[in-house]
C-alpha positions as a printed NumPy array, in Angstrom:
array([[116.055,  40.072, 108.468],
       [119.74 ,  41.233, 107.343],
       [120.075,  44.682, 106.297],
       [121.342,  46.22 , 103.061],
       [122.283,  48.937, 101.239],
       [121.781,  49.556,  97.62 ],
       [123.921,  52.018,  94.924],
       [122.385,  52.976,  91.79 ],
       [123.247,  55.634,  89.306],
       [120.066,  56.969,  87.543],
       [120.707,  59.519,  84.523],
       [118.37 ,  62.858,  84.72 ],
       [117.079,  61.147,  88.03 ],
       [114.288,  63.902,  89.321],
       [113.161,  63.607,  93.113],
       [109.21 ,  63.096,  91.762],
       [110.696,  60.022,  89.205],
       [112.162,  58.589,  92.778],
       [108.755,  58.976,  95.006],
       [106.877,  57.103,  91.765],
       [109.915,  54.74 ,  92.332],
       [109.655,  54.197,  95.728],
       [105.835,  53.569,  95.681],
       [106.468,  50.408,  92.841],
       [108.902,  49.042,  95.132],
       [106.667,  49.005,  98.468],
       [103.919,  47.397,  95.98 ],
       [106.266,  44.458,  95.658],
       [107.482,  44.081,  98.881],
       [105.516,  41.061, 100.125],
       [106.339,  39.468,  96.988],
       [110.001,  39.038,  97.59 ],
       [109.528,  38.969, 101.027],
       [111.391,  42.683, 101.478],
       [110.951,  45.829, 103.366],
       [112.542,  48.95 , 101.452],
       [113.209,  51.351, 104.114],
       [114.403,  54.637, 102.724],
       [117.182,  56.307, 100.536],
       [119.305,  58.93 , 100.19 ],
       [119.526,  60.859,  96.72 ],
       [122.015,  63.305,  95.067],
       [120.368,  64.645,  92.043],
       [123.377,  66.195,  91.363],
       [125.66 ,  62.981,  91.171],
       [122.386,  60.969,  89.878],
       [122.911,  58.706,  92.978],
       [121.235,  56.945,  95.013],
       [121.025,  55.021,  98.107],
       [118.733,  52.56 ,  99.144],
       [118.567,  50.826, 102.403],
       [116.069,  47.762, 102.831],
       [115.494,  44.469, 105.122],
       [115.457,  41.28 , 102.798],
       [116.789,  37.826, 103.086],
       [119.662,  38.191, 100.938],
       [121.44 ,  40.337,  97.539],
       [118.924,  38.741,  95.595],
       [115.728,  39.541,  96.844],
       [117.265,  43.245,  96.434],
       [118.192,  42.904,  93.112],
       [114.556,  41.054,  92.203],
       [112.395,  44.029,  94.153],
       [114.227,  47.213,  91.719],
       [114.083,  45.127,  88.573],
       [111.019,  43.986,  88.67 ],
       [109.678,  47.24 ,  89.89 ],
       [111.289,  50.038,  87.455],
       [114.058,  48.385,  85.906],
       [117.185,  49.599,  87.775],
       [119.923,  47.277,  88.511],
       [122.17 ,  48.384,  91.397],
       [125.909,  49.061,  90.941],
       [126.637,  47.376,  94.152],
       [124.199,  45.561,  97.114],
       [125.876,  45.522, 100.094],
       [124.555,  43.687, 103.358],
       [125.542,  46.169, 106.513],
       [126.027,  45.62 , 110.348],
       [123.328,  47.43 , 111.686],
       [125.202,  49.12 , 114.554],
       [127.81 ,  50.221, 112.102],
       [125.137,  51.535, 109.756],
       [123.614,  54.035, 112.783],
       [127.21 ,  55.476, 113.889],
       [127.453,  56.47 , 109.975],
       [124.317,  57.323, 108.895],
       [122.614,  58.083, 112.35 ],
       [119.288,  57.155, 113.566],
       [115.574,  58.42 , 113.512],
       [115.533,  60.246, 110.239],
       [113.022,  62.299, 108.659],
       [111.708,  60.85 , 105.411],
       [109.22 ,  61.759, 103.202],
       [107.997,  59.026, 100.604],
       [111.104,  57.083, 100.813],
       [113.569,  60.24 , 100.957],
       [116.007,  61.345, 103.886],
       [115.804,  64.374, 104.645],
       [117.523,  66.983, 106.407],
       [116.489,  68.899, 109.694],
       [115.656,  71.872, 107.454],
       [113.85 ,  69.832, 105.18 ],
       [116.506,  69.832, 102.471],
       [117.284,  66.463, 101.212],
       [120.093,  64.674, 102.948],
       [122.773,  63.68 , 100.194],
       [124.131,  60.828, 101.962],
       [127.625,  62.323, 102.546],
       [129.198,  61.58 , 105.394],
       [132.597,  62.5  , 106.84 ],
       [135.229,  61.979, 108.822],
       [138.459,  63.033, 111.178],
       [141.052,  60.256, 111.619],
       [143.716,  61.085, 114.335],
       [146.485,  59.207, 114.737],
       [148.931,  59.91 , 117.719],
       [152.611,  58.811, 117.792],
       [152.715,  56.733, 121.564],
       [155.737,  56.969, 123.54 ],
       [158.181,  54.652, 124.201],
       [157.69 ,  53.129, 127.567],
       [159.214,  50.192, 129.823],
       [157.204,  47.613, 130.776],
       [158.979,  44.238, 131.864],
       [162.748,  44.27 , 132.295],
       [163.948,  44.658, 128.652],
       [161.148,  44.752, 127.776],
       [158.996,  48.533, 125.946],
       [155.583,  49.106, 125.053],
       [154.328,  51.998, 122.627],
       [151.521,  53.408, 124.53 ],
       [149.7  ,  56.383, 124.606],
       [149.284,  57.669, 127.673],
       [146.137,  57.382, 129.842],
       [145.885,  61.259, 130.325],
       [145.908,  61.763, 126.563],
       [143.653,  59.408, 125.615],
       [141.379,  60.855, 128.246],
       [141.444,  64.34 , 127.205],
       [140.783,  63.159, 123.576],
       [138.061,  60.66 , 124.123],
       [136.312,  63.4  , 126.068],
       [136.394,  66.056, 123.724],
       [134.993,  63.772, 121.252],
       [132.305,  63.014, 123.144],
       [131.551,  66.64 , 123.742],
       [131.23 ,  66.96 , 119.538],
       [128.122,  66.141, 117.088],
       [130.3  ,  63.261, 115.912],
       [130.169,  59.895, 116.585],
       [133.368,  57.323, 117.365],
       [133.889,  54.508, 114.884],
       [136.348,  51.924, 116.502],
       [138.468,  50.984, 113.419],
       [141.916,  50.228, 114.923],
       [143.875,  50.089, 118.281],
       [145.051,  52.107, 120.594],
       [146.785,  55.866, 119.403],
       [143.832,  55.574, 116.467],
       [140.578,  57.763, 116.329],
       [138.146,  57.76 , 113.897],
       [135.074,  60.05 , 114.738],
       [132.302,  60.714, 112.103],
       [130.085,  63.622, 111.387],
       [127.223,  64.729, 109.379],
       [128.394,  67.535, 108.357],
       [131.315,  68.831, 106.907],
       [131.595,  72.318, 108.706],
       [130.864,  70.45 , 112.136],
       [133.659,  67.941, 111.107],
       [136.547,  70.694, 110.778],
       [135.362,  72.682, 113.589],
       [135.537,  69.73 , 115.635],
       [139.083,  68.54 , 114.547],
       [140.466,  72.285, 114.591],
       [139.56 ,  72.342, 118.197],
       [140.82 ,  69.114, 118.909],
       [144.328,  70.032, 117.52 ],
       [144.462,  73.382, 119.526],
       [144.27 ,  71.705, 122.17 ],
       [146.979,  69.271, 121.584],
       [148.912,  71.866, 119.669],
       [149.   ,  73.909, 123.705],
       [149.613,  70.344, 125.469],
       [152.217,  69.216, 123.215],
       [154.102,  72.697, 122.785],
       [153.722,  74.047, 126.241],
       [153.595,  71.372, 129.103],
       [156.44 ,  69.829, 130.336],
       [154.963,  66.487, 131.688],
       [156.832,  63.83 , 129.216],
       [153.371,  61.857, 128.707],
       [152.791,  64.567, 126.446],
       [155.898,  64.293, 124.431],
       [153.989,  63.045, 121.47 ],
       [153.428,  63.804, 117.553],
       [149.797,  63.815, 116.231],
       [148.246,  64.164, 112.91 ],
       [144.38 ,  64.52 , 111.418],
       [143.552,  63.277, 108.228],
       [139.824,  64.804, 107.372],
       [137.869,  63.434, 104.192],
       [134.021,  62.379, 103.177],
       [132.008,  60.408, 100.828],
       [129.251,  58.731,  99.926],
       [128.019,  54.819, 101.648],
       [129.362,  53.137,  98.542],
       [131.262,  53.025,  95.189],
       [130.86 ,  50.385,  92.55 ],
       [134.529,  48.848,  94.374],
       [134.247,  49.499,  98.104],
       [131.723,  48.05 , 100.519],
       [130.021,  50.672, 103.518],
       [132.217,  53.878, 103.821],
       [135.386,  51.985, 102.623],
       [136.333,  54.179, 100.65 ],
       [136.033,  57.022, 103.163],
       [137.968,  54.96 , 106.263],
       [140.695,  53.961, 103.928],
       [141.123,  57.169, 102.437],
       [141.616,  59.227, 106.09 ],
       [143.975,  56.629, 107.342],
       [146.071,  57.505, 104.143],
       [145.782,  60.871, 104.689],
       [146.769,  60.44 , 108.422],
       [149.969,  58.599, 107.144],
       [150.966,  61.834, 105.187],
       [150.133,  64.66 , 107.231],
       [153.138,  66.28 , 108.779],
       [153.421,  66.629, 112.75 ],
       [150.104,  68.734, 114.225],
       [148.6  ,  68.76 , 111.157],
       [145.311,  68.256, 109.614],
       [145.386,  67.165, 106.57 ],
       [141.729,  67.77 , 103.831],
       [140.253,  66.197, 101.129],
       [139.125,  68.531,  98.866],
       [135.631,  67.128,  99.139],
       [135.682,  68.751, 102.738],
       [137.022,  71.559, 101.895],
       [134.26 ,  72.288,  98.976],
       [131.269,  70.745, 101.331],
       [132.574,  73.005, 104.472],
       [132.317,  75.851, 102.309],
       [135.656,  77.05 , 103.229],
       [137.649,  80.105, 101.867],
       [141.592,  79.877, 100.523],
       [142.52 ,  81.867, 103.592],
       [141.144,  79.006, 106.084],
       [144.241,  77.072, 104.907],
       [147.318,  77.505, 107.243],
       [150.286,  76.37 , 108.117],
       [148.046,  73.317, 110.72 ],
       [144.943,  73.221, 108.341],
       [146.624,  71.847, 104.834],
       [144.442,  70.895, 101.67 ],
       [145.419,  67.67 ,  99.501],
       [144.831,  68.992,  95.885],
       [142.768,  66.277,  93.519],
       [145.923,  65.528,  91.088],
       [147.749,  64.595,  94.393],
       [145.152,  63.009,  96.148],
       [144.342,  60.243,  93.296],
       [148.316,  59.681,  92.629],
       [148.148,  58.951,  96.278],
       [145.51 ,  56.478,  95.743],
       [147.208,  54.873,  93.276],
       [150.609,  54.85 ,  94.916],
       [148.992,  53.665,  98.323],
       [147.268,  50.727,  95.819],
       [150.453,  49.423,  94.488],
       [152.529,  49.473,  98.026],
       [150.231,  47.616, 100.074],
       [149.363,  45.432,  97.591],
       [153.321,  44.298,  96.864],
       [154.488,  45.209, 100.577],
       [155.34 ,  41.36 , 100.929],
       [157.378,  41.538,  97.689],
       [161.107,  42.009,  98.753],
       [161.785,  43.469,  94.848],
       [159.191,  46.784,  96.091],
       [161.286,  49.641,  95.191],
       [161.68 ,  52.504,  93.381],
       [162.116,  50.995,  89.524],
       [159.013,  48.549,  90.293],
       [156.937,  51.78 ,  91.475],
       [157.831,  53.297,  88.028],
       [157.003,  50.24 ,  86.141],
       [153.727,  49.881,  87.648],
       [152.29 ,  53.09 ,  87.896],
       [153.785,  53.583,  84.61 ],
       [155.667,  56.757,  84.543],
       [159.372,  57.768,  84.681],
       [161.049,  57.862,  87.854],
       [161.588,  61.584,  87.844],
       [157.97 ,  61.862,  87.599],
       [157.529,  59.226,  90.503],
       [159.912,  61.289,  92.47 ],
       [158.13 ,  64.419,  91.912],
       [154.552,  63.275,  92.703],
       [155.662,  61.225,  95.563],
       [157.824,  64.295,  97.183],
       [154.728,  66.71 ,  96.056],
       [151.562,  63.77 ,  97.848],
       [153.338,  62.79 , 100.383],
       [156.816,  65.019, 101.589],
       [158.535,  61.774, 101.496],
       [160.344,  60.547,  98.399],
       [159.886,  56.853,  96.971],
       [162.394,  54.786,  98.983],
       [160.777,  56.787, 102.113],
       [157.714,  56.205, 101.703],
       [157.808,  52.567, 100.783],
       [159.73 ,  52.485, 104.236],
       [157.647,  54.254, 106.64 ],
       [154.499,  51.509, 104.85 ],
       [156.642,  48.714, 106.011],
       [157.209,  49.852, 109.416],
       [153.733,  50.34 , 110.126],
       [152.859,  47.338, 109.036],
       [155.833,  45.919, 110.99 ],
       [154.744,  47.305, 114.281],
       [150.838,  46.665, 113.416],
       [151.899,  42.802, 112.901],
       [153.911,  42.651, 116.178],
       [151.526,  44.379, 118.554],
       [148.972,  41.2  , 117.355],
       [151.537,  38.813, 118.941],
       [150.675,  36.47 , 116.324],
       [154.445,  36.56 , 114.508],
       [157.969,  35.986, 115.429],
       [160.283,  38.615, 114.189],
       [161.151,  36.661, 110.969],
       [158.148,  36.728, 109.981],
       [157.057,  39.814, 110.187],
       [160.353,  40.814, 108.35 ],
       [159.288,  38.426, 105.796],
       [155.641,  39.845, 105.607],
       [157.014,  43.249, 104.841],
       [159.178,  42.217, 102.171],
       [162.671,  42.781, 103.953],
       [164.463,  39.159, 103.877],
       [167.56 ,  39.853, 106.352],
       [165.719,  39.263, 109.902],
       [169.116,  42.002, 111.234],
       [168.347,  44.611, 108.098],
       [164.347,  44.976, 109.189],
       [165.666,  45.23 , 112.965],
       [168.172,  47.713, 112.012],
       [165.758,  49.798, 110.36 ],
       [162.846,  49.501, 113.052],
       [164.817,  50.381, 115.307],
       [165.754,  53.478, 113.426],
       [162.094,  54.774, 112.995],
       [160.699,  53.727, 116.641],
       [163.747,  53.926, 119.069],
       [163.186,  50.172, 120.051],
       [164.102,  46.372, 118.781],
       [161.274,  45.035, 117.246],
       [162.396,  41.6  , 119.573],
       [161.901,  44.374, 122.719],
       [158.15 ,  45.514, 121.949],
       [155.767,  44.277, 124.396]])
């Protein structure tokens, strides 16, 4: 049967209310043909997380009403093999609950390291470039992943990680050690496959929101962070900063925090861009209009979330989508222009060719 995850919020939820919980759902299992597997609980947050086998949302819904009354926030039917690299495998539970190792209960947090490298430019055919990384650096990477507690999550193509981790302290540990070593290839060798930028976006979460299907939230919000972290950087939520415990003097000039204020203007900024980034009147007085403050104050939020001001930023959007479109091969150039809202086929080659070094017409 499909598998799915559950959200709940439950006010003045207490871990022996859940086990009484858990015990009327098994009782109705057979009668809506389910199988309720386990869940993860933060008393704190008054969430919860239920994963179960049924034949569809319904059967979900049916088993908690029926049971104790509870109607989910949000059922959510997830890929099995995407569930495990996320929420692992084998875990201890004890009448329903996930546990930790230690026996502590396991809050269903889960976080993440995105790195994104800058490829070089290379030629391929005659006239012809390719933005690549390079087979040594993707080596060295994928390797020292694979020698970390985290697991890989293929999200995007090539120059994109996305590795996840239990734990929050294992997560920056792992990432800090990943940039050192790029920090020493990138500053000190002199072979030109490793004339490249990097950055590390780091953030966490819970499985679901009331919004966003299976870690969403979380894979959305480190690519964001990615796109804003300067050169070398990594780039925190705060959530991984308060989970890993870590002290004000852990920041440094390569280990940067995103303050909350910032973080949720980014949200909201990031929203509105990729939403409109086909809309060729995108600019700095629509950005006001819609996130409804003055344009000083979009200035100042933008310059103070991201280092880039408005115009910038909406740029650098388009041109990632640009060269995300064109390394499909599913668009002519006109089209892609169109799809990022620039009209004049010349203007959006002009200005890819500023941020990338190539013609879009040249990338292979």
């Amino acid at each position: 049967m499909p598998l799915f995850m559950d959200f709940h919020i439950i006010d003045g939820i207490t871990i022996e209310g859940l086990k009484e919980g858990h015990i009327a759902d098994k009782a109705l299992e057979s009668k809506h043909n389910t199988r309720i597997l386990q869940f993860w609980v933060n008393p704190e947050m008054g969430t919860v997380f239920c994963l179960m086998e049924a034949p569809n949302k319904e059967a979900c819904v049916a088993v908690h009403q029926e049971s104790h009354g509870q109607i989910a926030c949000k059922v959510e039917e997830v890929e099995p093999g995407f569930f495990h690299l996320f929420m692992g495998e084998n875990h201890r539970v004890e009448h329903g609950i996930v546990k930790q190792d230690d026996g502590s209960i396991d809050l269903g947090y889960r976080f993440i390291f995105k790195l994104v490298i800058e490829p070089l430019v290379k030629s391929s055919a005659p006239g012809m470039f390719e933005l690549k990384v390079p087979a040594k650096v993707d080596e060295l990477i994928v390797s020292n992943i694979r020698s970390t507690e985290g697991r890989e999550v293929k999200t995007e193509g090539a120059g994109s990680y996305t590795v996840v981790f239990k734990d929050a302290m294992l997560a920056v540990e792992a990432a800090s050690e990943l940039q050192r070593i790029l920090v020493e290839k990138t500053t000190h060798s002199t072979e030109n496959d490793w004339q490249i930028t990097f950055r590390i976006g780091m953030t966490g979460g819970q499985p679901l929101t009331k919004d966003e299907g299976f870690f969403e939230r979380v894979l959305s919000r480190g690519k964001r962070l990615t796109f804003i972290a300067k050169n070398k950087e990594i780039l925190m939520s705060p959530l991984v900063k308060s989970q890993a415990g870590l002290k004000e003097d852990s920041i440094n000039s390569y280990l940067q925090m995103i303050s909350e204020p910032s973080l949720e203007f980014l949200e909201n900024l990031f929203n509105v861009v990729e939403k409109e980034i086909a809309n060729d009147q995108l600019n700095v007085e629509f950005l006001s209009r819609k996130l409804g403050i003055s344009r000083p104050q979009l200035y100042r939020k933008t310059i103070e979330a991201t280092g880039k001001s408005p115009s910038s930023f909406i740029r650098e959007v388009r041109m990632q989508k640009a060269l995300a479109l064109i390394q499909t091969k599913k668009y002519n150039i006109s089209e892609v222009s169109l799809q990022v809202g620039i009209n004049n086929p010349s203007y959006f080659s002009k200005c890819f060719r500023e941020r990338f070094g190539v013609p879009p017409s040249k990338v292979s």
